[in-house]
C-alpha positions as CSV (number, residue, x, y, z in Angstrom):
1,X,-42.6,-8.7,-49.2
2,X,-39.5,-9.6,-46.9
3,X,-37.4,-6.5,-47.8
4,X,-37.0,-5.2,-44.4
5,X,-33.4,-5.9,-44.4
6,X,-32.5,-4.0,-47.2
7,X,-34.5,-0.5,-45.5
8,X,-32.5,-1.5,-42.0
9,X,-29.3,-1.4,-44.3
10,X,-30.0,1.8,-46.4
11,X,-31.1,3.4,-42.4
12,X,-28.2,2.1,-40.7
13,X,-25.5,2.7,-43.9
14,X,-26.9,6.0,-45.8
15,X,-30.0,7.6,-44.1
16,X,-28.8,8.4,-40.8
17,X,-25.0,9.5,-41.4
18,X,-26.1,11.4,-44.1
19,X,-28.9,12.9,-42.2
20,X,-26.7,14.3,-39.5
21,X,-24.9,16.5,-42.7
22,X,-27.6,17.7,-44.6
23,X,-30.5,18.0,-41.8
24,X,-28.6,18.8,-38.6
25,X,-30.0,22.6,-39.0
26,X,-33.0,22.2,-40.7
27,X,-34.5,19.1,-39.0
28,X,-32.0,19.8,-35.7
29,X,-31.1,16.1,-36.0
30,X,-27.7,15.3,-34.2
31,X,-26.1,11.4,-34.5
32,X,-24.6,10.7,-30.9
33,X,-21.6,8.7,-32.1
34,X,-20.5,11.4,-34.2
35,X,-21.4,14.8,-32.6
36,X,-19.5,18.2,-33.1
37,X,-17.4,19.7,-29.9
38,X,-20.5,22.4,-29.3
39,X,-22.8,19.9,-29.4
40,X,-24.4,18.5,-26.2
41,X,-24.9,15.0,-26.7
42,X,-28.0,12.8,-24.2
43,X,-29.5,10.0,-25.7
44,X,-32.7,10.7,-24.1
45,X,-33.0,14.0,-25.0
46,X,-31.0,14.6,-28.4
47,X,-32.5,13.6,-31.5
48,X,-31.7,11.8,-33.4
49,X,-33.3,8.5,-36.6
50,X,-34.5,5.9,-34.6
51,X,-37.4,4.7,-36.9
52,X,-37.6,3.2,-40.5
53,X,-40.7,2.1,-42.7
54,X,-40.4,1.6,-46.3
55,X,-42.8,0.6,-49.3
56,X,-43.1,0.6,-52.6
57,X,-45.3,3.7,-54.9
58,X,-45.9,2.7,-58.5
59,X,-47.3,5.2,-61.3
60,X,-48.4,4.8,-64.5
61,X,-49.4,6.4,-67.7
62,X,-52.3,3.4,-67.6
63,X,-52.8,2.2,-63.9
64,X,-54.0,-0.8,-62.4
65,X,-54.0,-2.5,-59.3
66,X,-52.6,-5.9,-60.9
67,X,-49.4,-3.8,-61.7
68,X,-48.8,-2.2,-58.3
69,X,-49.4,1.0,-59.9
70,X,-52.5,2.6,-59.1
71,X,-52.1,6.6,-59.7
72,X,-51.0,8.5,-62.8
73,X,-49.9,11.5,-59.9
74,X,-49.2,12.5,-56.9
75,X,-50.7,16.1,-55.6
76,X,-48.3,18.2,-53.0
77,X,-48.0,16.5,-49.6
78,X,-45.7,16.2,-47.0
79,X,-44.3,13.2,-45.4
80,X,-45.2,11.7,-41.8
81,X,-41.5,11.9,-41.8
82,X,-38.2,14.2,-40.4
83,X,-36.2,12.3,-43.4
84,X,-37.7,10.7,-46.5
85,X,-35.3,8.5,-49.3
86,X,-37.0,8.2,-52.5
87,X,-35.0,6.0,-54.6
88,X,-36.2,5.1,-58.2
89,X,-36.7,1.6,-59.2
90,X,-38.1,-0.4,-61.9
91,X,-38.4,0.3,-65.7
92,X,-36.4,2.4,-67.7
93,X,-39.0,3.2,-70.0
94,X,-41.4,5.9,-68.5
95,X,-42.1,8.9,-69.2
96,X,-42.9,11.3,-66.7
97,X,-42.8,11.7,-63.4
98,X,-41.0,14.3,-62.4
99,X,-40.4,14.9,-58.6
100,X,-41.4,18.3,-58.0
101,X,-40.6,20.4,-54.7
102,X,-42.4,23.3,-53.2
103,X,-40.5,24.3,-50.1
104,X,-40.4,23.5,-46.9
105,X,-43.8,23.5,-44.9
106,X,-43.8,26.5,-42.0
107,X,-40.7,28.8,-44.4
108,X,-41.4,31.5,-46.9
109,X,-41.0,29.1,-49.4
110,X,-43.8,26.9,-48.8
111,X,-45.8,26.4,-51.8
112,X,-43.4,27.7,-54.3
113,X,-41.2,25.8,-56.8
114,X,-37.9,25.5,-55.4
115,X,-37.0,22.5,-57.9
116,X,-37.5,20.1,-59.8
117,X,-35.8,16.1,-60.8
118,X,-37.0,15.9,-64.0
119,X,-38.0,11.9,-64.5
120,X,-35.7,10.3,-62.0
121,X,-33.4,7.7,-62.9
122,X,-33.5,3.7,-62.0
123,X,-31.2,2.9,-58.9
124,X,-31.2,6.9,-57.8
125,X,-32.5,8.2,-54.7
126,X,-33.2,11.3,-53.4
127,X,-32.8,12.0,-49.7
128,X,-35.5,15.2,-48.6
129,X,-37.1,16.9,-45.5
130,X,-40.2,15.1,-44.6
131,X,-41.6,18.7,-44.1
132,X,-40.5,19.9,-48.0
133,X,-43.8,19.8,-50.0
134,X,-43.4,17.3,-53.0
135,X,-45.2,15.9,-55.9
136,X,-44.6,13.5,-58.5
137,X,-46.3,14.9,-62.0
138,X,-48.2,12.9,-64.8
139,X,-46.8,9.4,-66.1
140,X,-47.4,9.9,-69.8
141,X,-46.0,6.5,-70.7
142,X,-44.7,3.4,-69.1
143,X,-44.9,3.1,-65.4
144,X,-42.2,4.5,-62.3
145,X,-41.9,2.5,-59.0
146,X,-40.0,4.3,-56.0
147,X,-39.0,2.6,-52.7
148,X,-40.1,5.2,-50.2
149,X,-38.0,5.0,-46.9
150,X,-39.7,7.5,-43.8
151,X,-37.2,8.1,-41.4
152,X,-38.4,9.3,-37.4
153,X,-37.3,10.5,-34.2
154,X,-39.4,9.1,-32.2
155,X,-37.9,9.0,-28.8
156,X,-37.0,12.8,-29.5
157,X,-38.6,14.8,-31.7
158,X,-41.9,13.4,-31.8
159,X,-42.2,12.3,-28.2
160,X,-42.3,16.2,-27.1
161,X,-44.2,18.1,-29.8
162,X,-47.6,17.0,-31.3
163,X,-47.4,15.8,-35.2
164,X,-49.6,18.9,-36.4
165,X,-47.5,21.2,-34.7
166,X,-43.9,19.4,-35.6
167,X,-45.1,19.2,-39.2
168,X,-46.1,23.2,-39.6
169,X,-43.5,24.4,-37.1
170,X,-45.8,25.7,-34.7
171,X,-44.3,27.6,-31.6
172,X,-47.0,28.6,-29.2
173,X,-50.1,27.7,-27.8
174,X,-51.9,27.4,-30.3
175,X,-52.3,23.5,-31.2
176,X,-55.7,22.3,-32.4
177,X,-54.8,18.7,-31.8
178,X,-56.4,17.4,-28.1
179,X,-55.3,18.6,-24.7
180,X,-52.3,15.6,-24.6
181,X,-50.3,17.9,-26.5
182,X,-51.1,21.2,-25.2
């Protein structure tokens, strides 16, 4: 629908600088142009964001594919994503649709409710682990859009570890995926 520019500006502006704060640990994302002194910076071999897609989710207490919202719910999942931005858009009257989160996948806390955003607001966003399990409960009224925004490391992250294994923080030999990635 042409809004490409506006995911390349939330990337570029919000996504990736905040990334390298809140996900240098967790996600061991590093930004190149601004790395700490202990930090060994290569392009080729650090990662960090270098890959955007966005769309749009609706939900609705009555859905329909003439609206653009075609679920009530979403179950737990993870996202095919190190970095996910989940900003809120559309009516304010909805009911519903809470973002719930369940931990992050491969930690203690997987499958457990570690919070909750209790029916998010129009024009906020959320910035999460790809990896943190996540749902969005019942629409009882109204309907809630989202712009979705995946962040990747692709010429890093991804390029050395098969997506099973990356997703459930598998160490070892142990990869059920084909012999490419073993």
């Amino acid at each position: 629908i042409g809004l490409g520019w506006v995911t390349d500006l939330l990337f570029h502006l919000f996504i990736q600088p905040i990334s390298r704060h809140l996900f240098s640990t967790s996600e061991k994302l590093v930004d190149c142009g601004h790395t700490a002194d202990d930090v060994k910076c290569d392009s080729e071999t650090t990662p960090i964001l270098d890959w955007r897609q966005g769309y749009v989710a609706g939900y609705s207490a009555d859905p329909t594919s003439s609206k653009g919202a075609t679920r009530h719910r979403l179950v737990p999942h993870t996202d095919d994503s190190e970095v996910t931005l989940n900003c809120c858009l559309g009516e304010e009257h909805f009911e519903g649709g809470n973002v719930e989160f369940y931990g992050l996948r491969g930690t203690p806390e997987e499958g457990q409710l570690v919070g909750k955003v209790h029916r998010p607001n129009v024009g906020t966003a959320l910035l999460h682990s790809g990896r943190h399990l996540h749902a969005v409960s019942n629409v009882s009224s109204g309907d809630r859009y989202a712009l979705i925004v995946w962040a990747r490391s692709w010429r890093n992250l991804r390029s050395n570890t098969c997506p099973c294994c990356w997703l459930n923080r598998r160490q070892d030999s142990t990869c059920i995926c084909d012999k490419r990635w073993n």
